[in-house]
C-alpha positions as CSV (number, residue, x, y, z in Angstrom):
1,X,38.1,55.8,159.9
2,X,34.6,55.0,159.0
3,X,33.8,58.4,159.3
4,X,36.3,59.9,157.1
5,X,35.5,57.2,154.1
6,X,31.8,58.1,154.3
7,X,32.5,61.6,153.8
8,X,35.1,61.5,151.3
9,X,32.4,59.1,149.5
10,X,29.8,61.9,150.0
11,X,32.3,64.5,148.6
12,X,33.2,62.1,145.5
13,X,29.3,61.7,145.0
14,X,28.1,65.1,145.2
15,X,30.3,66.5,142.7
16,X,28.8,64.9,140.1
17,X,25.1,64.7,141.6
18,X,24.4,68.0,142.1
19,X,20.9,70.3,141.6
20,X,21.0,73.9,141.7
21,X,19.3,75.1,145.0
22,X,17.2,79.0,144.2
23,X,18.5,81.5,146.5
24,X,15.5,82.8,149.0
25,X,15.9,87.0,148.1
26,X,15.8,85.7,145.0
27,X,12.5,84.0,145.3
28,X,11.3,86.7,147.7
29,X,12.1,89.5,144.8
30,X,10.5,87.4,141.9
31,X,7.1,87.2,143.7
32,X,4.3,89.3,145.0
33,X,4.9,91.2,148.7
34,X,1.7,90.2,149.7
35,X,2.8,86.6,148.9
36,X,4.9,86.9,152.3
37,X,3.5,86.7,156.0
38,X,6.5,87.8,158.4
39,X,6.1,85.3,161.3
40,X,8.6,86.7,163.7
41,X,11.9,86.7,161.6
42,X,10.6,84.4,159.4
43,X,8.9,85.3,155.8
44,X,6.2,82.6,155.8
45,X,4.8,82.3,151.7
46,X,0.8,81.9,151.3
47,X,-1.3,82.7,148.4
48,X,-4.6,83.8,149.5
49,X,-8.1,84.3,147.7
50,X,-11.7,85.0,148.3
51,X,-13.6,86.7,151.6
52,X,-15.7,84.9,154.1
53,X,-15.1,82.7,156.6
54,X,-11.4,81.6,156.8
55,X,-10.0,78.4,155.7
56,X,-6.6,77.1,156.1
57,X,-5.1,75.3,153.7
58,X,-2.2,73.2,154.9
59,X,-0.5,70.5,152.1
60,X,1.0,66.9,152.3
61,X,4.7,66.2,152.7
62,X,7.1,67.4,149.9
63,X,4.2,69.6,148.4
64,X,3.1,73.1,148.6
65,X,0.5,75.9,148.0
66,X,1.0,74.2,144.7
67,X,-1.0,71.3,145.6
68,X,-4.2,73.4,146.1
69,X,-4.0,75.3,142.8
70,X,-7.4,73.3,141.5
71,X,-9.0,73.9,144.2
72,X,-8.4,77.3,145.7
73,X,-10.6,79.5,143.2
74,X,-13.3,77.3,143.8
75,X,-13.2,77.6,148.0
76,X,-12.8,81.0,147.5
77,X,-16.0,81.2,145.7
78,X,-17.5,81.0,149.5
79,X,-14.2,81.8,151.8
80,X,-11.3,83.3,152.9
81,X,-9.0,81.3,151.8
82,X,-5.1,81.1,153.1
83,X,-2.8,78.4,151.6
84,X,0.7,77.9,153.5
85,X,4.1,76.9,152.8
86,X,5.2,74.6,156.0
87,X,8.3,75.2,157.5
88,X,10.9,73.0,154.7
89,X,8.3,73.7,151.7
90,X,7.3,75.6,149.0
91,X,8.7,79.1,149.0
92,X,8.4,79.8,152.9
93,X,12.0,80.5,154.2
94,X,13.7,77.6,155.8
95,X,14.6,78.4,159.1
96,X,18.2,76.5,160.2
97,X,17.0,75.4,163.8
98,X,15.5,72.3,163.9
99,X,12.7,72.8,166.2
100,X,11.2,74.8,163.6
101,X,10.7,71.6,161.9
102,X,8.5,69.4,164.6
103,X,4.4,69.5,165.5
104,X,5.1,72.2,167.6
105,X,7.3,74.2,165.1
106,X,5.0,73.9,162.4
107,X,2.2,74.8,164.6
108,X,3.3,78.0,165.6
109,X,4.1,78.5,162.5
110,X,0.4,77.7,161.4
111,X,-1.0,80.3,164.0
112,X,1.3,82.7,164.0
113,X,0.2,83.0,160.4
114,X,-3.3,83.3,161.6
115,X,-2.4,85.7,163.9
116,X,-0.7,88.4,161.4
117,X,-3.8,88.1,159.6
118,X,-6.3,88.7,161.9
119,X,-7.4,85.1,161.8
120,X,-9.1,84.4,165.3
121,X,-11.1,80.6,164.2
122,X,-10.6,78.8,160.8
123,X,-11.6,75.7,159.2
124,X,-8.5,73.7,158.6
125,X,-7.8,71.7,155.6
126,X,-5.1,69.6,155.7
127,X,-4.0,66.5,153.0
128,X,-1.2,63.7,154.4
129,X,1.5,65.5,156.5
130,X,-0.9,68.6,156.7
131,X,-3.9,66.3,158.2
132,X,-1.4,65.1,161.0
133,X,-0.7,68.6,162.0
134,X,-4.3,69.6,161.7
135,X,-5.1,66.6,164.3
136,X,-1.9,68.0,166.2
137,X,-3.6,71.9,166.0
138,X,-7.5,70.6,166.7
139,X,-6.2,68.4,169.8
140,X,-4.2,71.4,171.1
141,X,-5.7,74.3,170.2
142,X,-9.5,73.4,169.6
143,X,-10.6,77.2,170.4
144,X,-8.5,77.9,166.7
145,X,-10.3,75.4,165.1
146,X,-13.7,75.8,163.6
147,X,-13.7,72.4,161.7
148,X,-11.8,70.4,159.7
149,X,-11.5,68.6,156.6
150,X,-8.9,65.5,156.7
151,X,-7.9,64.5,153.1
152,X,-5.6,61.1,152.8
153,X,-4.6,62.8,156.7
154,X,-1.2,60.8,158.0
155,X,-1.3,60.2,162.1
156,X,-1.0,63.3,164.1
157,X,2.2,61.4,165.2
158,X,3.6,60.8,161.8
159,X,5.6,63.6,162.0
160,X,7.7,62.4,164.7
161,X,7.5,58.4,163.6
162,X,9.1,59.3,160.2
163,X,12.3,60.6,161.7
164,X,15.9,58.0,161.4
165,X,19.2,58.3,162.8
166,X,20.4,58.0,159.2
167,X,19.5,61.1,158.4
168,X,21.3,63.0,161.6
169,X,24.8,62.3,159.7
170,X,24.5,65.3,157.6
171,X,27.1,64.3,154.4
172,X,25.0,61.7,153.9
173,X,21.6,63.1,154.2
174,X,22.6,66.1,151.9
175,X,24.0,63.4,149.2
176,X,20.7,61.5,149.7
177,X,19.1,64.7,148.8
178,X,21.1,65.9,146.4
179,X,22.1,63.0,144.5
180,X,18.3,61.2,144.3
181,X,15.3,62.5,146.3
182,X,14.6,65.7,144.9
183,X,15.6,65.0,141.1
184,X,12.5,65.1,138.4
185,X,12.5,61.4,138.0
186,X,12.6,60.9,141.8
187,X,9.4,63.3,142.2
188,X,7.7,61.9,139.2
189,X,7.9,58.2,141.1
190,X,6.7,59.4,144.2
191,X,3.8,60.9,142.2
192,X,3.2,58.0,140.2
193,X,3.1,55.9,143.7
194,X,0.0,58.5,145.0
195,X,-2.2,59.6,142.0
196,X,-3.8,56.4,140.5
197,X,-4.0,57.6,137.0
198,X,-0.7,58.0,135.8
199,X,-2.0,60.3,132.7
200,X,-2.3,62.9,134.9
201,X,0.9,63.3,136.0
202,X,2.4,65.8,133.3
203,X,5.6,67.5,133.2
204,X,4.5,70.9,134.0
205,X,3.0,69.2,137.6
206,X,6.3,67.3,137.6
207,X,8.3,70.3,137.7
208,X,5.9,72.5,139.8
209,X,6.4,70.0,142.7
210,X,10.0,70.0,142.1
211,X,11.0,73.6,141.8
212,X,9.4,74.3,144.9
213,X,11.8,71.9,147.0
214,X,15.3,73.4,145.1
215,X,15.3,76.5,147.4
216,X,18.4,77.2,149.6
217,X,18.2,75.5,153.1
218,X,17.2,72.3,151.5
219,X,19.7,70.3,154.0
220,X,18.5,72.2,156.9
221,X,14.4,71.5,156.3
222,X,15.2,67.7,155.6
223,X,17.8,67.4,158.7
224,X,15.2,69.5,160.8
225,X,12.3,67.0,159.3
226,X,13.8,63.7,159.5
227,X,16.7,63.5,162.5
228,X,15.8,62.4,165.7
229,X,14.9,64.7,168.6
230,X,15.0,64.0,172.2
231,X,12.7,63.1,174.3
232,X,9.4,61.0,173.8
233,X,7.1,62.6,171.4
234,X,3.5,64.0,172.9
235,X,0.4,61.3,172.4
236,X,-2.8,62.7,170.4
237,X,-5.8,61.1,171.6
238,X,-7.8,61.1,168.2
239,X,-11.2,60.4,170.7
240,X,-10.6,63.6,172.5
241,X,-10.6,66.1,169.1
242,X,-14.3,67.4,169.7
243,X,-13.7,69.2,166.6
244,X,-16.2,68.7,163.4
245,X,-14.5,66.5,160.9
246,X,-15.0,65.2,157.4
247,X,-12.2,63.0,156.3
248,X,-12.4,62.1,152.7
249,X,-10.0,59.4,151.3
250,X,-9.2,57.7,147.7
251,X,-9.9,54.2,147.5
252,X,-7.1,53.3,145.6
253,X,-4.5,55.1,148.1
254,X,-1.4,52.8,148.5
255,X,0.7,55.1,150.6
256,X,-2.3,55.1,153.6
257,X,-4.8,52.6,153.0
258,X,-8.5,53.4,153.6
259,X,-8.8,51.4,156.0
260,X,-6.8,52.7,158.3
261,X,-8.8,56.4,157.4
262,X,-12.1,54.6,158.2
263,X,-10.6,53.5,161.6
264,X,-9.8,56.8,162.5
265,X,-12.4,58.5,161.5
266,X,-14.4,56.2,163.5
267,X,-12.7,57.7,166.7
268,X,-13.1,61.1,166.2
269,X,-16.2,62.2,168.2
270,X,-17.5,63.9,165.0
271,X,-16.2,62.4,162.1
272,X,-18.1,62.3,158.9
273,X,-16.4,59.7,156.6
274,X,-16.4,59.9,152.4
275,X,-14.3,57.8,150.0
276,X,-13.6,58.6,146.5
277,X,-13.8,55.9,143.9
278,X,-10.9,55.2,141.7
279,X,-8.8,57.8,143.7
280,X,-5.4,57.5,144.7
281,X,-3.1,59.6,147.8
282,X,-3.4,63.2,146.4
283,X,-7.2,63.5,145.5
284,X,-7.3,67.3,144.4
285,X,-4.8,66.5,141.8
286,X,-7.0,63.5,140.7
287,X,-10.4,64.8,140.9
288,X,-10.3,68.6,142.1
289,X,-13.6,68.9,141.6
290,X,-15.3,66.1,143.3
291,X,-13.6,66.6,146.3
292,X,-14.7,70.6,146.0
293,X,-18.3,69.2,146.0
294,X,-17.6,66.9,148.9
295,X,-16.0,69.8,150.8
296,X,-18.5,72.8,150.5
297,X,-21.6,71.6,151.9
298,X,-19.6,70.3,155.0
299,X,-17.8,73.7,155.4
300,X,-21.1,75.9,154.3
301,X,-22.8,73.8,157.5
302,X,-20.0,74.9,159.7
303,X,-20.7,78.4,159.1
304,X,-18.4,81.3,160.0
């Protein structure tokens, strides 16, 4: 019986909370070829700029290739650079299995990307959700890994701890969705809780964050993202990732506090550590180009 009432509440709530969702062909058609990597049977969407060494660009939860736009023509100045839509992001097409959707999914997603473009070794680059799976990637795969660069970087097991049984009871989840966490306003809060000057935040980044979530499979990526899975998840041992780091982080982050950055930078075997004054969770919308001139020299000394 509770069953029933929650999903005729769902039903009741939906019909007048819902957002249009973009059909993929329809995103696939309105951009580029190039735009698309084929990873298997999955068309995996990148922008890509520059020649040199390679670096991989991979973005925080809920954002995108979008995030790096300030950035981007600068590293490719120097580099190869590839920025990719994770599996439930951007315009990458959302697979319906869940697995797709853990560290391991959005790893082979990650290198089979490299892989169909020749990538052998890259720098990674990876802000918030994309530091945790760059952590994930170096402890796994150090031979793909030529360095990396850790901006506002979650825990390589944030990925798994953010997952609820509340979000395995699909009605609700897709009413959650739906009816709250990808409107405008909802996206503008959660922008206004990482970026610590709120000036910045204008509608055209509003709506750049937020058209790139409204694409068809929506329920699937967030189900895939945030239900449990069985099974204990896999440690990551940060003082075994002999991997060349720089991990840069905004003092004024609320969503993961510097200290906690310091802490694990001090683990990692060879970690250099920078903060950015007056900074908040997403530094390359705040201060794109600091953090390029933080970046370069660090990557230039890595070589290629």
């Amino acid at each position: 019986m509770k069953t029933l009432l929650l999903l005729g509440l769902a039903a009741a709530l939906l019909s007048s909370a819902c957002i249009s969702l973009r059909p993929f062909d329809e995103i696939r058609r309105s951009l580029p070829e190039d735009r698309f990597v084929r990873v298997g049977d999955q068309l995996v969407h990148t922008e890509t700029a520059g020649e040199g060494p390679p670096v991989v660009l991979l973005h925080g939860f809920g954002g995108s290739t979008f995030s790096w736009r300030h950035i981007l023509p600068g590293l490719a100045a120097s580099f190869r650079v590839v920025a990719v839509d994770l599996n439930g992001f951007g315009y990458t097409q959302r697979p319906k299995d869940r697995e797709s959707y853990t560290r391991e999914g959005q790893e082979a997603l990650v290198l089979g990307v490299m892989d169909a473009l020749g990538i052998d070794r890259a720098h990674l680059v990876g802000h918030s959700y994309g530091g945790a799976l760059t952590l994930w990637i170096a402890s796994r795969h150090p031979e793909r890994v030529r360095s990396m660069v850790l901006v506002d970087s979650a825990a390589p097991s944030f990925p798994e701890d953010r997952r609820s049984g509340a979000a395995a009871f699909r009605p609700l989840a897709f009413l959650f969705l739906r009816g709250y966490a990808v409107r405008p306003a909802a996206i503008r809060k959660s922008l206004e809780r990482s970026i610590y000057d709120d000036s910045l935040i204008t509608p055209e980044m509003v709506r750049g964050y937020t058209e790139r979530l409204h694409v068809e499979g929506l329920a699937d990526a967030y189900q895939g993202l945030t239900a449990p899975r069985p099974g204990p998840a896999k440690r990551v041992e940060l003082e075994e990732i002999d991997v060349p780091a720089l991990v840069v982080w905004g003092t004024e982050d609320v969503l993961i506090p510097i200290e906690g950055g310091r802490r694990a930078a001090e683990r990692l075997p060879r970690a250099t550590f920078v903060a950015m004054e007056k900074v908040g969770h997403i530094p390359m919308e705040e201060r794109p180009g600091e953090l390029l001139e933080i970046m370069m020299p660090f990557l230039e000394r890595q070589g290629g």
